[in-house]
C-alpha positions, 0 to 999 in steps of 0.5 A: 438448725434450718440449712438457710440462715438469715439474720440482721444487725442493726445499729452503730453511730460510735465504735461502741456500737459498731464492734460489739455488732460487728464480734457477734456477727463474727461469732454468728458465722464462726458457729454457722459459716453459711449464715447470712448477715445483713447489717443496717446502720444510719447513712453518713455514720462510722458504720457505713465504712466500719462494717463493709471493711469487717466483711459484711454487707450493710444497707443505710436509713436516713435516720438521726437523733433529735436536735434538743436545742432547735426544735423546730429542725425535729420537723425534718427528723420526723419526715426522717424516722418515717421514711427509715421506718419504710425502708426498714419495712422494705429491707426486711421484706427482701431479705426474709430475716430469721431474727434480728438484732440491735445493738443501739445506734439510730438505726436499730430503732426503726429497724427492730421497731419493724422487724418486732411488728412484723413478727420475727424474733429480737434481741437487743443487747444494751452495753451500758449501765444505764439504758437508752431510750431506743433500747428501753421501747424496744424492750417491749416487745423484745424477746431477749435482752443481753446485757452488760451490768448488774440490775439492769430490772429496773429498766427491762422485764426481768424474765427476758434479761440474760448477763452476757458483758459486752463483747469486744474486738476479739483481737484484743484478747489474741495479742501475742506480742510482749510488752517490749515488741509492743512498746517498740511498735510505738517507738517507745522505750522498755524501761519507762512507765507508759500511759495510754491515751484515748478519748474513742475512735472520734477523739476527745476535745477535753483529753487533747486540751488536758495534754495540750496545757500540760506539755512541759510537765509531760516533757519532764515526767520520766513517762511516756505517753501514747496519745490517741487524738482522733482524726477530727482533732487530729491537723490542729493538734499537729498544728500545735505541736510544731516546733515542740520536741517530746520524744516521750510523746507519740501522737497519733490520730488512732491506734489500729492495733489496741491490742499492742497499745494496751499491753505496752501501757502500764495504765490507761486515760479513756473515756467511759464508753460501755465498750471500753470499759468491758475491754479493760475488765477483760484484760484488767488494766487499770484505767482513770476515766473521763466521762463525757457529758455529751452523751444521752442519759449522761451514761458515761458517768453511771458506766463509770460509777459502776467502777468506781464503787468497786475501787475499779477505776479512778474517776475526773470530772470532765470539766476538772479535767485539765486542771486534775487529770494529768496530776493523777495520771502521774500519780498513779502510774508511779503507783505500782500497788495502786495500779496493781490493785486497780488491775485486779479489780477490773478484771473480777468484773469481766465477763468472757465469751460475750460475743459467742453467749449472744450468739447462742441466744439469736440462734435459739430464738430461731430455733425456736 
């Protein structure tokens, strides 16, 4: 391996892109600590604050997504991807990559795009089990695809996909507390079943509403709950909740420490987002997911699905949702050989090591 080594990560938007970026970056330098990463994401978006406080630096584009209801505003989104094609071109220029590495995200488009015509060697790593539209015309002229599931063919060239799972934030694989200490940093108690709530790191109107109608039932459940709101929803679930008293219910904006929220919960309620998903598998906890529908592709379903089909997980609708989830959720977590059986099933699906196999890959590209 040269003495120099430079290489570029691209793309973001959700955390779900963000941390899987961030943890092969992070093994990038664990095996190679003088390496210099640059990160390019898309101004505005969770990266530009997500990346700079992991330690890394970033540049931002202009890009952004199509809007497909006003189509007449994907005037300005065009003059957008022009001018993010430029600066790419630019960026790569001054920082001289070895290769580059995109993750998803509107900023992985224009800057692979660039870096593939420029002739410095890519990789993408596509986390969920139906791929995006960025990913699938970068796969082109791609020279290795990471991927996270099964049968991934029929959206790449066979002879460039490698199975590497998706990494995930590495501290929540080093939890060392026990569920006591963890339950006690939430203010919890030891001897209830405890639910985790979590709709990402934006929030998720249609959980928050599932709690929010079901308040009294919650209240008289025996089980605590830990609820993520997200910071957008955050004010007015507060709003809500004044006057209402529900020790067995802790509120909170985002959970910093999922590592502790996941070991204290006997079961958790999430979004199907790829990044989440390969968390449980990993720590093989047992999980009732809501899709979002809002998502391209409609791949929170299908990431889903991909459990379900294994009695993996258990699966709303997210329009059923606050009708049928908290049922469930009741349901099962008093279920102590179904949450059993659904812990084990998960974590036959995990794949360790994600984040160190993509490394090896991008610095035998530059090897190469």
């Amino acid at each position: 391996m040269r003495e120099e080594l430079r290489i570029i990560v691209s793309g973001g938007g959700t955390g779900g892109h963000i941390f899987p970026a961030v943890s092969i970056a992070n093994a990038i330098k664990s095996q190679h600590p003088e390496a210099e990463i640059l990160f390019v994401g898309a101004e505005g978006r969770m990266e530009m604050q997500r990346v700079p406080a992991a330690g890394y630096p970033i540049k931002a584009l202009p890009i952004c997504g199509f809007d497909r209801k006003h189509l007449l505003k994907n005037i300005a989104v065009l003059f957008k991807i022009w001018k993010s094609r430029r600066m790419a071109r630019k960026i790569i220029r001054d920082f001289r990559p070895m290769a580059a590495v995109g993750v998803g995200g509107y900023a992985s488009g224009p800057t692979l795009n660039m870096a593939e015509a420029m002739g410095i060697p890519t990789l993408i790593q596509e986390q969920n089990s139906y791929a995006g539209v960025t990913n699938k015309l970068l796969a082109k002229r791609a020279d290795k695809i990471c991927v996270a599931y099964d049968g991934m063919e029929r959206f790449f060239p066979k002879e460039k996909i490698i199975l590497t799972g998706n990494p995930v934030r590495q501290g929540l694989l080093e939890n060392t507390k026990s569920r006591e200490e963890a339950l006690a940093d939430f203010g919890l108690l030891p001897g209830l079943k405890t639910v985790l709530l979590i709709g990402g790191s934006l929030g998720a109107r249609t959980l928050n509403e599932s709690v929010l109608a079901n308040l009294t039932a919650i209240s008289a459940s025996g089980v605590q709950f830990i609820w993520q709101t997200g910071k957008y929803y955050f004010d007015s679930i507060q709003k809500e909740m004044q006057g209402k008293e529900l020790p067995n219910l802790k509120v909170m904006d985002f959970v910093s420490d999922m590592g502790a929220a996941y070991h204290a919960a006997d079961l958790v309620v999430s979004r199907a987002g790829a990044s989440s998903i390969s968390e449980f598998q990993l720590i093989g906890k047992p999980v009732i997911l809501v899709p979002s529908p809002n998502v391209a592709e409609d791949h929170q379903r299908k990431n889903a699905m991909a459990l379900v089909r294994r009695d993996a997980a258990l699966y709303v609708e997210d329009a059923e949702a606050p009708e049928k989830l908290l049922d469930l959720t009741l349901q099962t977590v008093a279920d102590d050989a179904k949450l059993r059986q659904l812990g084990e099933n998960v974590h036959k699906m995990g794949l360790k090591d994600s984040a160190e196999i993509i490394a090896r890959e991008v610095l035998k590209l530059i090897e190469q």
